[in-house]
C-alpha positions in Angstrom: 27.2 9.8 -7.2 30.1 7.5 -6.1 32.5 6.0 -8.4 31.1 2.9 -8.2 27.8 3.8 -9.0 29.2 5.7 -12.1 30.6 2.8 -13.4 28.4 0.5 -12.5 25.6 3.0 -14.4 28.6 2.8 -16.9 28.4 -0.8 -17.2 24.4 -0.9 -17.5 24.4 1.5 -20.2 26.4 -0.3 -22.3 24.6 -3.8 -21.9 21.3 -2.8 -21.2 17.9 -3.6 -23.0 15.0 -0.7 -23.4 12.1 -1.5 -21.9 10.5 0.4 -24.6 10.0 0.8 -28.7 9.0 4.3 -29.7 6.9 3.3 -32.6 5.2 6.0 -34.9 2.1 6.5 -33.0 -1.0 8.7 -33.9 -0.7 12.6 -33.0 -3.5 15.2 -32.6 -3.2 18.3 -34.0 -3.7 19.8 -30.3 -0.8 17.3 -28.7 1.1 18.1 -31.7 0.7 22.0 -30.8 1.0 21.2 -27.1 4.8 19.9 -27.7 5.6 23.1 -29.2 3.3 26.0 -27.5 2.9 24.3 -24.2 6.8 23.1 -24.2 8.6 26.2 -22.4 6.2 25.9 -19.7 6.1 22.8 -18.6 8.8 20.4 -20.7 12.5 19.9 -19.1 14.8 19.5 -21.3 17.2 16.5 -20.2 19.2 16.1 -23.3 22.1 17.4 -21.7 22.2 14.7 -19.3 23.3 16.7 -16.6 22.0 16.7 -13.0 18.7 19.1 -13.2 17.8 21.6 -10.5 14.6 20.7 -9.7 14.2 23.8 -6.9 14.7 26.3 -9.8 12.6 24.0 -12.1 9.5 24.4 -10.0 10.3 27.6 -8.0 10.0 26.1 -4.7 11.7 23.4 -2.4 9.1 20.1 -2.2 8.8 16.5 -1.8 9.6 15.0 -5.4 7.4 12.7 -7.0 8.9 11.1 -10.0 6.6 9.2 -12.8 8.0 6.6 -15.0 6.3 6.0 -18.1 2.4 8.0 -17.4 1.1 7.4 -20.6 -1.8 10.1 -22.2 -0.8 11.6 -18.2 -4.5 11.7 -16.9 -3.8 9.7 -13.3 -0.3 11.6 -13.2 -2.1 14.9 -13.4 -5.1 14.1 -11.5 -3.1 12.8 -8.4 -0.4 16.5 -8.6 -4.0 18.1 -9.0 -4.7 16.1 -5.6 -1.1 16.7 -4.0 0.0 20.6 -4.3 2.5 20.3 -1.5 4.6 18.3 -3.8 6.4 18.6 -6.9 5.4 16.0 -9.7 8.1 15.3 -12.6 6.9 12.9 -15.1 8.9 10.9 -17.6 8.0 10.0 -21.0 9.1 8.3 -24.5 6.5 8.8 -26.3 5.4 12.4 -28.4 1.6 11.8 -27.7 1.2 11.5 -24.1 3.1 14.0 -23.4 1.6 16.5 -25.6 -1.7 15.4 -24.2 -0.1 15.5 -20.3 0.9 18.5 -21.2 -2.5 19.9 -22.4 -3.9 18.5 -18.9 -1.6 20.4 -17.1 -2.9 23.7 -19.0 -6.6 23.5 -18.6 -5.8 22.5 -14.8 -3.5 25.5 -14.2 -0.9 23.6 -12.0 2.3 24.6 -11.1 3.7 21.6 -9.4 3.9 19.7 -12.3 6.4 19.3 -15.2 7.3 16.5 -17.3 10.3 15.3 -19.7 10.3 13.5 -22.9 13.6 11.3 -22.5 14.8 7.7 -21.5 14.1 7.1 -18.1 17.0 5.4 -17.5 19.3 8.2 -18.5 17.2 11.0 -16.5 17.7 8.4 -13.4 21.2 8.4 -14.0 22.0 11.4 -15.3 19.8 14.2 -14.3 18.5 13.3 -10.4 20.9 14.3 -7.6 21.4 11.3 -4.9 18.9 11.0 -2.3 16.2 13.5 -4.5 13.4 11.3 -4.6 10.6 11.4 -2.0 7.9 9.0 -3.9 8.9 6.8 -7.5 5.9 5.5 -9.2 5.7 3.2 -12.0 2.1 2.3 -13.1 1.1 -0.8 -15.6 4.8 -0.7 -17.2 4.6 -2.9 -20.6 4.3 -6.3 -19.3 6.1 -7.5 -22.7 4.1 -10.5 -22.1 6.2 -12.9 -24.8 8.7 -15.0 -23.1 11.5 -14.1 -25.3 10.2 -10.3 -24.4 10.7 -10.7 -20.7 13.5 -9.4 -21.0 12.8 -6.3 -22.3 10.5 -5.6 -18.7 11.5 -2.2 -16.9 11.2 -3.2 -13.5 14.2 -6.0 -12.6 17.2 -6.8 -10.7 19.2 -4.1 -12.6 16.4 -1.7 -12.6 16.6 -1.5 -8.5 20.4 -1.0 -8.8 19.6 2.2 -11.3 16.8 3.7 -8.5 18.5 3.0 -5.4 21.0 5.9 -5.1 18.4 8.6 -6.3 16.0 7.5 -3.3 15.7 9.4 -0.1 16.0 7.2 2.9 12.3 6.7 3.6 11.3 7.3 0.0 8.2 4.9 -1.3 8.8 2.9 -5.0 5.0 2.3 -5.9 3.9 0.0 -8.2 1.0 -1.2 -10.0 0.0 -4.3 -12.9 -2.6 -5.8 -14.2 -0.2 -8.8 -15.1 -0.7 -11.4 -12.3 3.2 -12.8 -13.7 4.6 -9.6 -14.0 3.6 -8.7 -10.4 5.0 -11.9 -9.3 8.4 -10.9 -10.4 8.0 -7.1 -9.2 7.4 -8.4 -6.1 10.3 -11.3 -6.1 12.9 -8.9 -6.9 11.8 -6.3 -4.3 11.6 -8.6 -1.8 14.9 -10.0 -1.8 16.5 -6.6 -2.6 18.6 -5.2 0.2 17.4 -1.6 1.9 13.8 -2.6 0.9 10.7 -2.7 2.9 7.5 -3.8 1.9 4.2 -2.0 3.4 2.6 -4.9 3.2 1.2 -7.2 5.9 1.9 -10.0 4.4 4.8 -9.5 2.0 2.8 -9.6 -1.0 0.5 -6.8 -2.0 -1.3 -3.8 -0.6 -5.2 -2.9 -1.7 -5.6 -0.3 -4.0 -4.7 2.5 -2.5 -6.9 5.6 -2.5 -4.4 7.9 -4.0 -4.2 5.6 -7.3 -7.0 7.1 -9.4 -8.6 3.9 -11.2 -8.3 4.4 -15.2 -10.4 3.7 -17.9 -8.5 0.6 -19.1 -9.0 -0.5 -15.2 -12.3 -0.1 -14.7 -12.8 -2.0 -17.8 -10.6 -4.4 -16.8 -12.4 -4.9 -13.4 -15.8 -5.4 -15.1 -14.3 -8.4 -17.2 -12.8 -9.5 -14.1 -9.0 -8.8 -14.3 -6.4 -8.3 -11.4 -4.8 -5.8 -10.6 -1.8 -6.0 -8.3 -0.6 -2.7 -6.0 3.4 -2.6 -4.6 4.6 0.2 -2.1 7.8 -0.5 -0.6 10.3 1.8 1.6 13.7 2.4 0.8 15.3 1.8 4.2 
């Protein structure tokens, strides 16, 4: 990392907003035994906040597939299940999903996946070399849909700052929402970002794509006739 990435990290630290609340949430039994049985296997522990070796983590040189915010981690898993030629790391707040992504990763036997209960932020500044990232993949982030939440919405002007330098040249940021307004601004701020491509024809959006397993909450969304909105763009 340069120095003025460091300090411009520096700076974001100190006056950024999370774009999440870790509020006291239901735990199974079994994701409550995942987090402590399961842990040594497949949690990486990034409270250090220093840079991670991610060969040594998974045993192996691979592409890297980083996961923001995957939830109970059934479409994270499914698509490492799908994709054993690269590594997945997945990054989560919240206790639940990532007992339960952890479970997942058990009954499926994989080895290419792992996944870290931390701030994203500080993992992306902190614990990923420069230029480690193949493939960066954010998925329904919390729309926050409250004006005076807004601001409080992951994906942003400072966001693309935070994610640049851990990109390879080449690397794909994909996206997905199911808030037409949100999508608007995803795509706004990608647009006009500099080193940026977008895949799609048009500028706008790209069909789902086949390696996006549909969820639950989508195909329910689908049948009530909600949008959803699909981003891939290249970091030049």
């Amino acid at each position: 990392m340069t120095e003025k990435n460091a300090e411009n990290n520096a700076l974001l630290e100190k006056h950024r907003i999370k774009s999440y609340v870790i509020r006291a949430g239901r735990m199974t039994t079994a994701q409550s035994n995942a987090l402590t049985e399961l842990a040594p296997k497949y949690l990486i522990d990034a409270s250090a906040e220093k840079p991670l070796d991610i060969a040594a983590i998974f045993g192996r040189e691979a592409p890297l597939v980083i996961e923001i915010g995957f939830g109970m981690g059934k479409s994270f898993v499914e698509m490492a299940k799908a994709d054993p030629l690269r590594n997945y790391l997945g990054i989560e707040v919240h206790p639940p999903g990532v007992g339960a992504a952890m479970m997942l990763i058990e009954k499926e036997g994989l080895t290419n996946v792992k996944v870290i209960n931390y701030d994203a932020y500080l993992v992306l500044t902190k614990c990923l070399k420069p230029q480690s990232v193949d493939i960066l993949q954010i998925f329904f982030p919390d729309p926050w849909p409250k004006a005076r939440h807004h601001k409080r919405r992951l994906i942003n002007d400072s966001f693309i700052d935070v994610i640049t330098p851990v990109l390879k040249h080449g690397a794909q940021v994909r996206m997905a929402t199911d808030w037409q307004e949100y999508a608007e601004e995803m795509l706004e701020c990608f647009n006009k970002a500099e080193g940026f491509t977008n895949t799609s024809e048009n500028n706008t959006y790209i069909p789902r794509p086949e390696w996006r397993p549909l969820t639950k909450f989508e195909l329910r969304g689908e049948r009530l006739g909600h949008g959803v909105w699909d981003l891939v763009f290249i970091r030049d």
